[in-house]
PQR file of N, CA, C, O and H, with PARSE charges and radii, in Angstrom:
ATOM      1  N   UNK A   1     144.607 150.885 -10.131 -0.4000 1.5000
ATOM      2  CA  UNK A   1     145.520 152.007 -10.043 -0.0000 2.0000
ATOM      3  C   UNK A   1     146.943 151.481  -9.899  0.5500 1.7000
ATOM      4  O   UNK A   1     147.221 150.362  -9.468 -0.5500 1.4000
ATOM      5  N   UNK A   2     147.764 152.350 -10.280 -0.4000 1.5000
ATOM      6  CA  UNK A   2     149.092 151.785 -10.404 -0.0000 2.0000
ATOM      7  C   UNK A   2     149.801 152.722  -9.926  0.5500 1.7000
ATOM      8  O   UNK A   2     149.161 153.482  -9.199 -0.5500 1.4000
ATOM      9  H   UNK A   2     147.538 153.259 -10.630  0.4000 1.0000
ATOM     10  N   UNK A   3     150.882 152.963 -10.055 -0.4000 1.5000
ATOM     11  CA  UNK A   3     152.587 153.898  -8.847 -0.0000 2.0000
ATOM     12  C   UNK A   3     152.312 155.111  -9.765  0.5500 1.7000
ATOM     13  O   UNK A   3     151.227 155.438 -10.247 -0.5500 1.4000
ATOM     14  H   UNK A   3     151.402 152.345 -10.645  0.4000 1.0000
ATOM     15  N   UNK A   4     153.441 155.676  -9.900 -0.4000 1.5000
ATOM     16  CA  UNK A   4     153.299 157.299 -10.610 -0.0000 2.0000
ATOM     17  C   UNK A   4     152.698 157.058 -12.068  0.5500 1.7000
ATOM     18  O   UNK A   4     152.828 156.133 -12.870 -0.5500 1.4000
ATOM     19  H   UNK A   4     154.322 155.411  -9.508  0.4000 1.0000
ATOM     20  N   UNK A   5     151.954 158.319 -12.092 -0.4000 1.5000
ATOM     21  CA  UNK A   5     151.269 158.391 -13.398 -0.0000 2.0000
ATOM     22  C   UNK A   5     152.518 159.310 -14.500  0.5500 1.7000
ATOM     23  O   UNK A   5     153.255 160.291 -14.398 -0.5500 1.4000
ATOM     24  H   UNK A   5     151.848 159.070 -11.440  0.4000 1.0000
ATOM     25  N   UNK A   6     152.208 158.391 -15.413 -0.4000 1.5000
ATOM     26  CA  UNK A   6     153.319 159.238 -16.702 -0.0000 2.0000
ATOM     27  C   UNK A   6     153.140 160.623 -16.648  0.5500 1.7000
ATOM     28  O   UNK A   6     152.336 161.253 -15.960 -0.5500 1.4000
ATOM     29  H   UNK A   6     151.609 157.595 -15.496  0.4000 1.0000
ATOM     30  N   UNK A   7     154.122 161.108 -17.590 -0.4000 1.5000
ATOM     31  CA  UNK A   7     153.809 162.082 -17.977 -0.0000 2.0000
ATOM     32  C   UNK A   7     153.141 162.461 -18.784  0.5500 1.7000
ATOM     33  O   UNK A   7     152.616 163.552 -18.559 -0.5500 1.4000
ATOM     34  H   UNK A   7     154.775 160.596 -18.148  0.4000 1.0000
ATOM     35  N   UNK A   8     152.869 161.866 -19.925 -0.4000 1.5000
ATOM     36  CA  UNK A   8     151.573 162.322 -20.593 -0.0000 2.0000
ATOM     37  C   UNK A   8     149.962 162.267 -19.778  0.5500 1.7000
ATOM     38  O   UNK A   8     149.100 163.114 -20.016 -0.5500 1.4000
ATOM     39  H   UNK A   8     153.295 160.980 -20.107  0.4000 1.0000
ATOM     40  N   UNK A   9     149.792 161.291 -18.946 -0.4000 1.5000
ATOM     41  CA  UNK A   9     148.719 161.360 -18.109 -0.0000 2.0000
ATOM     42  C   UNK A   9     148.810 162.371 -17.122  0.5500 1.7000
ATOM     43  O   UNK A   9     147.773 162.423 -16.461 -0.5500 1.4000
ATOM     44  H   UNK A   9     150.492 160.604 -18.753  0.4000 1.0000
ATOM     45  N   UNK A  10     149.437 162.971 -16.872 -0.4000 1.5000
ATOM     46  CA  UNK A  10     149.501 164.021 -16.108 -0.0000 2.0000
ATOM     47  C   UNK A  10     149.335 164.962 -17.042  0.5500 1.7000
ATOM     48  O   UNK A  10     148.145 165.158 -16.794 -0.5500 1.4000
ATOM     49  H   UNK A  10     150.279 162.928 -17.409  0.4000 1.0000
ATOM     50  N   UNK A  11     149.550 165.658 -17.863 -0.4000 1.5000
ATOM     51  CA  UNK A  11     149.406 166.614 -19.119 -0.0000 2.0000
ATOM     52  C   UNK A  11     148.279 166.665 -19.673  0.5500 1.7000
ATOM     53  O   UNK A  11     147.887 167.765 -20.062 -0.5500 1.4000
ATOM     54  H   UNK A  11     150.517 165.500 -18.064  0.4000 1.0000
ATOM     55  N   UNK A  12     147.150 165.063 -19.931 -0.4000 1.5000
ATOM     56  CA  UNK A  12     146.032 164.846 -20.446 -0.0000 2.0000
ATOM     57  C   UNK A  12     144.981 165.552 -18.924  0.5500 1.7000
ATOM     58  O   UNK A  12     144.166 166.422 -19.233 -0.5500 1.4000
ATOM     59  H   UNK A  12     147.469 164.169 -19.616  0.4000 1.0000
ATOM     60  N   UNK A  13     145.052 165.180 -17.536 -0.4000 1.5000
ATOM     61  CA  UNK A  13     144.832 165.569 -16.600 -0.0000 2.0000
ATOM     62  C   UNK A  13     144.894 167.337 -16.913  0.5500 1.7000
ATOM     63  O   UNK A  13     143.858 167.999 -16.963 -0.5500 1.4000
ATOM     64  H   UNK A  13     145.713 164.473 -17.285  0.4000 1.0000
ATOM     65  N   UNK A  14     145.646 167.671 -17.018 -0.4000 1.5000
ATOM     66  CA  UNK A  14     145.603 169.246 -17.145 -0.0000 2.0000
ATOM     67  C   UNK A  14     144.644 169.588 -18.509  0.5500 1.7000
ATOM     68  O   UNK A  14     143.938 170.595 -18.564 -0.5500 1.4000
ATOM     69  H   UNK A  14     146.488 167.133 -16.977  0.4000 1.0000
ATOM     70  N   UNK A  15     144.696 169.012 -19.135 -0.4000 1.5000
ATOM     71  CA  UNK A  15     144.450 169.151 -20.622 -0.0000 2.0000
ATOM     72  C   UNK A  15     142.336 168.713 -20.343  0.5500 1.7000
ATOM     73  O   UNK A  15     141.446 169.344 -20.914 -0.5500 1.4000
ATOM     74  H   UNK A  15     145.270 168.194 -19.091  0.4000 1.0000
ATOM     75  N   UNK A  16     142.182 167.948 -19.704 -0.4000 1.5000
ATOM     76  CA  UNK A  16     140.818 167.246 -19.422 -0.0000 2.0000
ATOM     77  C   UNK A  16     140.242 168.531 -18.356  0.5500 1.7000
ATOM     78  O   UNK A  16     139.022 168.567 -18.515 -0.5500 1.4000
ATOM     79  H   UNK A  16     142.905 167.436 -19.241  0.4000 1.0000
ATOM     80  N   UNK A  17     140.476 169.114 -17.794 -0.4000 1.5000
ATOM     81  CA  UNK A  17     140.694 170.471 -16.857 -0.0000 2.0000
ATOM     82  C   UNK A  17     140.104 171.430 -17.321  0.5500 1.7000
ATOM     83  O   UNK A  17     138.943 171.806 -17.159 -0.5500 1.4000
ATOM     84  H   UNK A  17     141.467 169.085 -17.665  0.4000 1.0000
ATOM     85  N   UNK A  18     140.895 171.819 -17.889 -0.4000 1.5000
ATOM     86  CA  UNK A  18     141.113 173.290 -18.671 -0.0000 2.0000
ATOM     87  C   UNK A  18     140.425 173.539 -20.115  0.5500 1.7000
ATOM     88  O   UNK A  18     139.743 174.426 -20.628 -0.5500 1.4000
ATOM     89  H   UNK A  18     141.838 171.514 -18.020  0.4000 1.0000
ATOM     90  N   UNK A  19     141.025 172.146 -20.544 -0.4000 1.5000
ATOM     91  CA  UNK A  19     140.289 172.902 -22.259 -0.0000 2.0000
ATOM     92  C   UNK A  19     138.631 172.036 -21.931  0.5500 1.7000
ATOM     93  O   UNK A  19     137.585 172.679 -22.012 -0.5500 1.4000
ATOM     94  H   UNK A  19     141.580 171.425 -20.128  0.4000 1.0000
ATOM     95  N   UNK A  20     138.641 170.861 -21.647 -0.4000 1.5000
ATOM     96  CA  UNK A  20     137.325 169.957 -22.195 -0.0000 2.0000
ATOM     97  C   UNK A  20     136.341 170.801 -20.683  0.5500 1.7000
ATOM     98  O   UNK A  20     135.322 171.426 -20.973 -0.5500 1.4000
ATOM     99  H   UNK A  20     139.491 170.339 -21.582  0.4000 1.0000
ATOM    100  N   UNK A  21     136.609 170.748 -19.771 -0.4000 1.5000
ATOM    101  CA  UNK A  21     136.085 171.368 -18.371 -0.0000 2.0000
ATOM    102  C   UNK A  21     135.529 170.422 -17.768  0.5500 1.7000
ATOM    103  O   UNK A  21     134.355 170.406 -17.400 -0.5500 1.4000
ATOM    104  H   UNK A  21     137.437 170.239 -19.534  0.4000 1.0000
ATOM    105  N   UNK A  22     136.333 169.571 -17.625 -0.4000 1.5000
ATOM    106  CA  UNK A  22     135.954 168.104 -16.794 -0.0000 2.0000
ATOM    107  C   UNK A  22     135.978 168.630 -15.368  0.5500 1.7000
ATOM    108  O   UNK A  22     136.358 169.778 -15.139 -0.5500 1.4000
ATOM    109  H   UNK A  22     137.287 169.584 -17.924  0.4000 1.0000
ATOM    110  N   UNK A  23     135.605 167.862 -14.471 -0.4000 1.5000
ATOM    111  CA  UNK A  23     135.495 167.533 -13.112 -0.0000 2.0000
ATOM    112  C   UNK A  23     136.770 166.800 -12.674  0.5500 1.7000
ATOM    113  O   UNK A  23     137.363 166.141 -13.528 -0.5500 1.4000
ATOM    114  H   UNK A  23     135.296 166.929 -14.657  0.4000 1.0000
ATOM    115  N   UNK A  24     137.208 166.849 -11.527 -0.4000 1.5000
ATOM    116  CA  UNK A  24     138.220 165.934 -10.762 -0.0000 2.0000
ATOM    117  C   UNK A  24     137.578 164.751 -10.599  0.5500 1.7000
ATOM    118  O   UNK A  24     138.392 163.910 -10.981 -0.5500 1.4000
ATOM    119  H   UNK A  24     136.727 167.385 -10.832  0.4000 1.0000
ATOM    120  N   UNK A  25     136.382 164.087 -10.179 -0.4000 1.5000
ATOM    121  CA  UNK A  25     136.133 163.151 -10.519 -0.0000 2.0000
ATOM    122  C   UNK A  25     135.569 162.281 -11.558  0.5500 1.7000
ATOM    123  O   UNK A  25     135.096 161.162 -11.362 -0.5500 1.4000
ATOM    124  H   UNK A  25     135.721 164.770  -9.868  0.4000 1.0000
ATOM    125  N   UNK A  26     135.673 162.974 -12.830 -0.4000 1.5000
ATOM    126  CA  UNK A  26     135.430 162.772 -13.987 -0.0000 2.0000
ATOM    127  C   UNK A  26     136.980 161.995 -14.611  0.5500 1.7000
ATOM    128  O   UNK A  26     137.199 160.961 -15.243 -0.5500 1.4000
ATOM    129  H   UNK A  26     136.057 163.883 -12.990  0.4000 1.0000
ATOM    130  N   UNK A  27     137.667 162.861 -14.176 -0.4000 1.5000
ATOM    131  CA  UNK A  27     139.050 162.995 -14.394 -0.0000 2.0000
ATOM    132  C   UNK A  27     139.800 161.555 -14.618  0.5500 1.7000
ATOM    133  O   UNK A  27     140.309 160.792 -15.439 -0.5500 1.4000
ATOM    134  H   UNK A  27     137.489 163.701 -13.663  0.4000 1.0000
ATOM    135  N   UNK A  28     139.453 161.794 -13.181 -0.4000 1.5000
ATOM    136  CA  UNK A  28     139.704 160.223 -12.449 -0.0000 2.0000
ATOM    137  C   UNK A  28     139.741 159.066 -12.626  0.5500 1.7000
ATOM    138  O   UNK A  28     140.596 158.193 -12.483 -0.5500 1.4000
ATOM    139  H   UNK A  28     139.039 162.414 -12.514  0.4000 1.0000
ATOM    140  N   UNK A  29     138.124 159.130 -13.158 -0.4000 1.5000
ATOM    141  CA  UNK A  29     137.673 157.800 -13.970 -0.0000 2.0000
ATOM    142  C   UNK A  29     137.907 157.558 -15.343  0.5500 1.7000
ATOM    143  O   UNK A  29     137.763 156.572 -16.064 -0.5500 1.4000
ATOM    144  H   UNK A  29     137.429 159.839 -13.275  0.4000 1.0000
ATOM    145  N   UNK A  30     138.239 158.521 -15.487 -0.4000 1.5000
ATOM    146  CA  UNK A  30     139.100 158.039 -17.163 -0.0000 2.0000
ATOM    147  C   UNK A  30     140.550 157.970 -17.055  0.5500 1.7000
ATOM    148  O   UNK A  30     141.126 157.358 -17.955 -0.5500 1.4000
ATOM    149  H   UNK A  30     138.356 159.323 -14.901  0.4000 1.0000
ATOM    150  N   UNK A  31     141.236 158.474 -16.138 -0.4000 1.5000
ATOM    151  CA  UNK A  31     142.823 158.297 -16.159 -0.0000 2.0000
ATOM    152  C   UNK A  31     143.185 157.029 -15.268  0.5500 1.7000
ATOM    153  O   UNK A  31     144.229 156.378 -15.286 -0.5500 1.4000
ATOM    154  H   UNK A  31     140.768 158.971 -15.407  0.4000 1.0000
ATOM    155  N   UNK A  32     142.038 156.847 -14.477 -0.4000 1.5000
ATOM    156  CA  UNK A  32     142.181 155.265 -13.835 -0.0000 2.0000
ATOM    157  C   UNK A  32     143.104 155.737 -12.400  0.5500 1.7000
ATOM    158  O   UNK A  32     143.931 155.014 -11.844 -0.5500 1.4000
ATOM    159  H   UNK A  32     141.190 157.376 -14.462  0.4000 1.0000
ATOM    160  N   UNK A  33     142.702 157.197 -11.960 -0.4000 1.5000
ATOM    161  CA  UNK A  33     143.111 157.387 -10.468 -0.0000 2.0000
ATOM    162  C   UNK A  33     142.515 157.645  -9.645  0.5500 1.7000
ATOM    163  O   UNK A  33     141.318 157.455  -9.863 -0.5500 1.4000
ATOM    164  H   UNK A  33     142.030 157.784 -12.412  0.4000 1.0000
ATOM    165  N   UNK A  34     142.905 158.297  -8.016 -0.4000 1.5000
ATOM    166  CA  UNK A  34     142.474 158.715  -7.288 -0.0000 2.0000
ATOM    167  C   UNK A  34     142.232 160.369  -8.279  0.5500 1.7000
ATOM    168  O   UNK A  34     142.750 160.865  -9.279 -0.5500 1.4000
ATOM    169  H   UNK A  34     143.877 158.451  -7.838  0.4000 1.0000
ATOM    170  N   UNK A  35     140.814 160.887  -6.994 -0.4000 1.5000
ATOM    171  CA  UNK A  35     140.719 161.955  -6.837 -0.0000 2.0000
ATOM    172  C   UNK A  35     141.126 162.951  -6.525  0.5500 1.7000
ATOM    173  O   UNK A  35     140.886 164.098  -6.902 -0.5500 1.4000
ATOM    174  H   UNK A  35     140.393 160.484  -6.182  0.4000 1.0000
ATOM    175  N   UNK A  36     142.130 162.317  -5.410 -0.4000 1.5000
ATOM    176  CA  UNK A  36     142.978 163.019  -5.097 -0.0000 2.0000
ATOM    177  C   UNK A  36     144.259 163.429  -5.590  0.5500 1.7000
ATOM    178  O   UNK A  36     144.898 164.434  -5.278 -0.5500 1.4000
ATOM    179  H   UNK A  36     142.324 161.385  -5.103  0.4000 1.0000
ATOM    180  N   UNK A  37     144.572 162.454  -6.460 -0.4000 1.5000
ATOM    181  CA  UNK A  37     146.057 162.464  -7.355 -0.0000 2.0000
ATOM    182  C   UNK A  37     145.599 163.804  -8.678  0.5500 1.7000
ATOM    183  O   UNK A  37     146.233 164.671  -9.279 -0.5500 1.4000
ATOM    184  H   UNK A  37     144.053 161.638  -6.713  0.4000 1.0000
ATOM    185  N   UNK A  38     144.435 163.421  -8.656 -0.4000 1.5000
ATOM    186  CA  UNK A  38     143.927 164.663  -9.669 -0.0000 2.0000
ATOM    187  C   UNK A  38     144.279 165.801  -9.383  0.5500 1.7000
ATOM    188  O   UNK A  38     144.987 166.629  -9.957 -0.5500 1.4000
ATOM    189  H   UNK A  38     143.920 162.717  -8.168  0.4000 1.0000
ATOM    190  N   UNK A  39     143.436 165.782  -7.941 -0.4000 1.5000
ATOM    191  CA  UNK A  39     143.675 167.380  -6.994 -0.0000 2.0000
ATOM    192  C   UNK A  39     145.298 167.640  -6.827  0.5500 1.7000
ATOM    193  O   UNK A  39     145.606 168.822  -6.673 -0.5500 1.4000
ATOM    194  H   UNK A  39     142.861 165.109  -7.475  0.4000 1.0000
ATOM    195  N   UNK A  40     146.224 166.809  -6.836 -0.4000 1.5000
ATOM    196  CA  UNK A  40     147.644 166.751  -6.764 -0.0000 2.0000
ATOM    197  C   UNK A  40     148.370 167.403  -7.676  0.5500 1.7000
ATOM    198  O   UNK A  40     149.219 168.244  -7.376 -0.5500 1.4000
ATOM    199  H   UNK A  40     145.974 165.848  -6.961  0.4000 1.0000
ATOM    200  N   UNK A  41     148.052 167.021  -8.972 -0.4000 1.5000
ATOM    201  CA  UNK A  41     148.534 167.439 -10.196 -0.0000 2.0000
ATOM    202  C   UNK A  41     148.172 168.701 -10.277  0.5500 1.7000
ATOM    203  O   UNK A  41     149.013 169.546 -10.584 -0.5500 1.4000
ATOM    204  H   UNK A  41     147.363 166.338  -9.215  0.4000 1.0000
ATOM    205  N   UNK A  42     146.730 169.081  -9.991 -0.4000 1.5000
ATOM    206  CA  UNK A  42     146.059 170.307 -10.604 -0.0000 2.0000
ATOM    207  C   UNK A  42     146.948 171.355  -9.734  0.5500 1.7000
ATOM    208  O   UNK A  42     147.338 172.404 -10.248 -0.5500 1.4000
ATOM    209  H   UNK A  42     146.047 168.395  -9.742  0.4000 1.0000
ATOM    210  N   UNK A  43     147.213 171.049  -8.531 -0.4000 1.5000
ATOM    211  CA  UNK A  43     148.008 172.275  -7.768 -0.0000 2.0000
ATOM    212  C   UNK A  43     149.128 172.420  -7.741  0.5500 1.7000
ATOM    213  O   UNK A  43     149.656 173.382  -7.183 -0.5500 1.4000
ATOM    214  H   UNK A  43     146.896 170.197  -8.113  0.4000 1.0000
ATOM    215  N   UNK A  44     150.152 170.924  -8.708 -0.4000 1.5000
ATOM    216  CA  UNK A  44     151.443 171.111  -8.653 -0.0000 2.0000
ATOM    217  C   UNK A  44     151.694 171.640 -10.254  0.5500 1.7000
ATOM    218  O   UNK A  44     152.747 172.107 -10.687 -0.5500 1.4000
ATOM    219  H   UNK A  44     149.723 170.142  -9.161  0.4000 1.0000
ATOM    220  N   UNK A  45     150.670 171.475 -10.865 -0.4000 1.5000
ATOM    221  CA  UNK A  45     150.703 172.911 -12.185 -0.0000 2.0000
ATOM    222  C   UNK A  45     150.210 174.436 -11.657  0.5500 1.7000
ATOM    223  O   UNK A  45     150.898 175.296 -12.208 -0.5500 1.4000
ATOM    224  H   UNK A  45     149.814 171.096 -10.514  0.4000 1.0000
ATOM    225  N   UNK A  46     149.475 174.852 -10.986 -0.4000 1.5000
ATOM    226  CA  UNK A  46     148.752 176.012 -10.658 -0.0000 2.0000
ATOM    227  C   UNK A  46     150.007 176.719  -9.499  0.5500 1.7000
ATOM    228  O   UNK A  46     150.272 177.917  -9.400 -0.5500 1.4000
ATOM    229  H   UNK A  46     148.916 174.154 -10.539  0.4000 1.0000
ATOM    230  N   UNK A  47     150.506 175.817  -8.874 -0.4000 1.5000
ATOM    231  CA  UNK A  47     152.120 176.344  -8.009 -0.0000 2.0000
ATOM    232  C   UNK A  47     152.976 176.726  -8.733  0.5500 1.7000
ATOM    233  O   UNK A  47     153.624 177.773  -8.711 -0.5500 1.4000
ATOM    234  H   UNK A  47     150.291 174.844  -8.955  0.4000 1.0000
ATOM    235  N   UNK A  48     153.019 175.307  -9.852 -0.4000 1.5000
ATOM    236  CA  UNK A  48     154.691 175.780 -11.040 -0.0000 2.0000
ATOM    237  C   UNK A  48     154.621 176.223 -12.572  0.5500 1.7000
ATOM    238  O   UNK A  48     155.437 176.800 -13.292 -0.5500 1.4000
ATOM    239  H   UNK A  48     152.493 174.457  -9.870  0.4000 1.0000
ATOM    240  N   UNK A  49     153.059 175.626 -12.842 -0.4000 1.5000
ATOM    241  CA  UNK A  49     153.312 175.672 -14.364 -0.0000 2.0000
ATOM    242  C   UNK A  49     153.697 174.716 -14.870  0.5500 1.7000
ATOM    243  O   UNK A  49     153.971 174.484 -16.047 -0.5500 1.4000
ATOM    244  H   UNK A  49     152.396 175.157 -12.257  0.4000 1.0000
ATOM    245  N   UNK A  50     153.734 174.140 -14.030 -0.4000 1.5000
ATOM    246  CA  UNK A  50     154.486 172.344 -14.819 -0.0000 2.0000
ATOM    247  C   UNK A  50     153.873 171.261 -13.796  0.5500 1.7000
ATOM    248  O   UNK A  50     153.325 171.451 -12.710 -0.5500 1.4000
ATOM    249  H   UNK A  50     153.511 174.329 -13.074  0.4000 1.0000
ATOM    250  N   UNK A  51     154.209 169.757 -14.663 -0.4000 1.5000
ATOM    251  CA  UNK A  51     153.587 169.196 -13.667 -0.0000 2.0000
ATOM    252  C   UNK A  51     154.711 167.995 -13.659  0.5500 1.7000
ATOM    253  O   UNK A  51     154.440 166.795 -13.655 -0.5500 1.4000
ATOM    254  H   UNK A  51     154.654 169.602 -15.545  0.4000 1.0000
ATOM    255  N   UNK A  52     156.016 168.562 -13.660 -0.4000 1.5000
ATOM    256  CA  UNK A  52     156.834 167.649 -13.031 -0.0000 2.0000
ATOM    257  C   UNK A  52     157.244 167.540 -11.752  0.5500 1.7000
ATOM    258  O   UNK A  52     157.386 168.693 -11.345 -0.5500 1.4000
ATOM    259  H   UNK A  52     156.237 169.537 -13.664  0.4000 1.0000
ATOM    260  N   UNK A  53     157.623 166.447 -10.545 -0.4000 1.5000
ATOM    261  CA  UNK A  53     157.520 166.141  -9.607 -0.0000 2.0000
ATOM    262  C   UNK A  53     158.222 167.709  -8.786  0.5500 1.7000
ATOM    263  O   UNK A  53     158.574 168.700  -9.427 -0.5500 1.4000
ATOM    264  H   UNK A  53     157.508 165.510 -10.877  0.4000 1.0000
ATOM    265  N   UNK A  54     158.259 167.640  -7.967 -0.4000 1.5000
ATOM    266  CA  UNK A  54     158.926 168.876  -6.692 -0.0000 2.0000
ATOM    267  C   UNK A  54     160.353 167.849  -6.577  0.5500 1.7000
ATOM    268  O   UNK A  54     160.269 166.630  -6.430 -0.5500 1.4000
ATOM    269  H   UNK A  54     157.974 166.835  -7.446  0.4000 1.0000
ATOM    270  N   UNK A  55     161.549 168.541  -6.667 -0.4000 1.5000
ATOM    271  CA  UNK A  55     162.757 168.080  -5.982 -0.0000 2.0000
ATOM    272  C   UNK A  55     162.835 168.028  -4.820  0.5500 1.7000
ATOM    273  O   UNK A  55     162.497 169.053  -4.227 -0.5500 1.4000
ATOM    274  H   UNK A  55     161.617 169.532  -6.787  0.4000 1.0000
ATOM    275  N   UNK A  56     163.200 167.102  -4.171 -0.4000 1.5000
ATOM    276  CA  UNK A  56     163.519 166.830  -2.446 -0.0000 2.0000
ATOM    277  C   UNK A  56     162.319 165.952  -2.193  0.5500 1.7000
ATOM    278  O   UNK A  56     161.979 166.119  -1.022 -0.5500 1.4000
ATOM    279  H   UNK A  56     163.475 166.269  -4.653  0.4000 1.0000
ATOM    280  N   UNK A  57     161.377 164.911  -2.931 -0.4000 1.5000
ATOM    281  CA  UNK A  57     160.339 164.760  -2.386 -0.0000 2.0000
ATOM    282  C   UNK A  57     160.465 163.408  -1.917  0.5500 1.7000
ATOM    283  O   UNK A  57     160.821 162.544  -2.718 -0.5500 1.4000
ATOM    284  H   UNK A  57     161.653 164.776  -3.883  0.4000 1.0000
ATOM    285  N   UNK A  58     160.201 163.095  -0.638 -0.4000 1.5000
ATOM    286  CA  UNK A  58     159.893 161.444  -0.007 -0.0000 2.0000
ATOM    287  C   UNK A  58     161.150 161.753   0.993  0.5500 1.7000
ATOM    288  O   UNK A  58     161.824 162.757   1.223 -0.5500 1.4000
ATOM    289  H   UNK A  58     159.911 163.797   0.013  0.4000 1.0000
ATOM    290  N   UNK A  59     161.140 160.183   1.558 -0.4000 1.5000
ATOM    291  CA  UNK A  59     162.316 160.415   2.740 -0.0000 2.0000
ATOM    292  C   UNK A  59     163.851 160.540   2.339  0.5500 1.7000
ATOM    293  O   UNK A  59     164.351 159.928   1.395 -0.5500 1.4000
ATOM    294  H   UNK A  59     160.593 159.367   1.371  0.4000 1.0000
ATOM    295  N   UNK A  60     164.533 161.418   3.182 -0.4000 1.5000
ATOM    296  CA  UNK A  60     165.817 161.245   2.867 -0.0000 2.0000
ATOM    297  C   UNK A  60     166.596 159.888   2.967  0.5500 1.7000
ATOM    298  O   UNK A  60     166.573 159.144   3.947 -0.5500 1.4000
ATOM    299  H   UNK A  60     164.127 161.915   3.949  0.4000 1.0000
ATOM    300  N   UNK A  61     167.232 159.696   1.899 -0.4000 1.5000
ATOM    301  CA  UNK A  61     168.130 158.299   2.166 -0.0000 2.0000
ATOM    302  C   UNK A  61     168.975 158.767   3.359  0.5500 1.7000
ATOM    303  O   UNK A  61     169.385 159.898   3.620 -0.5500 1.4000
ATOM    304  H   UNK A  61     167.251 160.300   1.103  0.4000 1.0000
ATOM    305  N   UNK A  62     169.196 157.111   4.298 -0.4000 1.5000
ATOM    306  CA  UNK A  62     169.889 157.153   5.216 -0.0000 2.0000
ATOM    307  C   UNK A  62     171.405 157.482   4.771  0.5500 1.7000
ATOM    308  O   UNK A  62     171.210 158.039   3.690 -0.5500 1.4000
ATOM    309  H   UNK A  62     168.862 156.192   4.086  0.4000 1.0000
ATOM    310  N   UNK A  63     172.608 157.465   4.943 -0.4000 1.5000
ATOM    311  CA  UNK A  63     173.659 157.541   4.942 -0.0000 2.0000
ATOM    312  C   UNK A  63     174.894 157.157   6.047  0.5500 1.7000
ATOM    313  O   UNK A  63     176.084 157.407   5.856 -0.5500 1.4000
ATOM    314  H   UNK A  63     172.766 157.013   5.821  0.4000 1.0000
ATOM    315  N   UNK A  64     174.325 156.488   7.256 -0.4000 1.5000
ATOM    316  CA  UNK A  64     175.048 156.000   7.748 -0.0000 2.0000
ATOM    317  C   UNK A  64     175.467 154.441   7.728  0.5500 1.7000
ATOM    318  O   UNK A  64     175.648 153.798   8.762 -0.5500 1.4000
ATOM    319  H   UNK A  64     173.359 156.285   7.411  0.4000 1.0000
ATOM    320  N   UNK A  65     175.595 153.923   6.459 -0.4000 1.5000
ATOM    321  CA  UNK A  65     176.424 152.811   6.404 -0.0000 2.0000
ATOM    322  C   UNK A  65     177.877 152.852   6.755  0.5500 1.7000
ATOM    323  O   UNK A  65     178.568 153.802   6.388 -0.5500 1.4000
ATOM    324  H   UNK A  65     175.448 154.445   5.619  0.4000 1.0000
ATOM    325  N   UNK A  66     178.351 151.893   7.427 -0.4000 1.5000
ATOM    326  CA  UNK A  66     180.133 151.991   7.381 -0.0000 2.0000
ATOM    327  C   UNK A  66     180.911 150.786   6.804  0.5500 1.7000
ATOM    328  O   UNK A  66     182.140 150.812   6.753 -0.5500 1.4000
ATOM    329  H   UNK A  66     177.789 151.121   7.725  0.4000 1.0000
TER
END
């Protein structure tokens, strides 16, 4: 497994879902992720309709350098 999944693997994920009627852990093992990253995607399309990232996400950068 590797850091963020593209965007087309995220799209094939929706696409493996919906049209073929795969399983989340079916999913998985062909996109080469967690189960859970599956379950991730599937609800950050079913929230937006899209499955590009949420704005504001991870820690805020610090800002007190002087």
């Amino acid at each position: 497994m590797s850091g963020h999944l593209s965007v087309d693997d995220r799209w094939r994920i929706i696409s493996l879902r919906f049209n073929q009627g795969m399983t989340p852990n079916q999913i998985a093992y062909i996109i080469n992720c967690s189960r859970i990253t599956v379950f991730n995607i599937l609800q950050l399309f079913h929230e937006t309709n899209n499955i590009i990232e949420r704005e504001g996400r991870g820690r805020p950068l610090l800002n007190n350098r002087k």
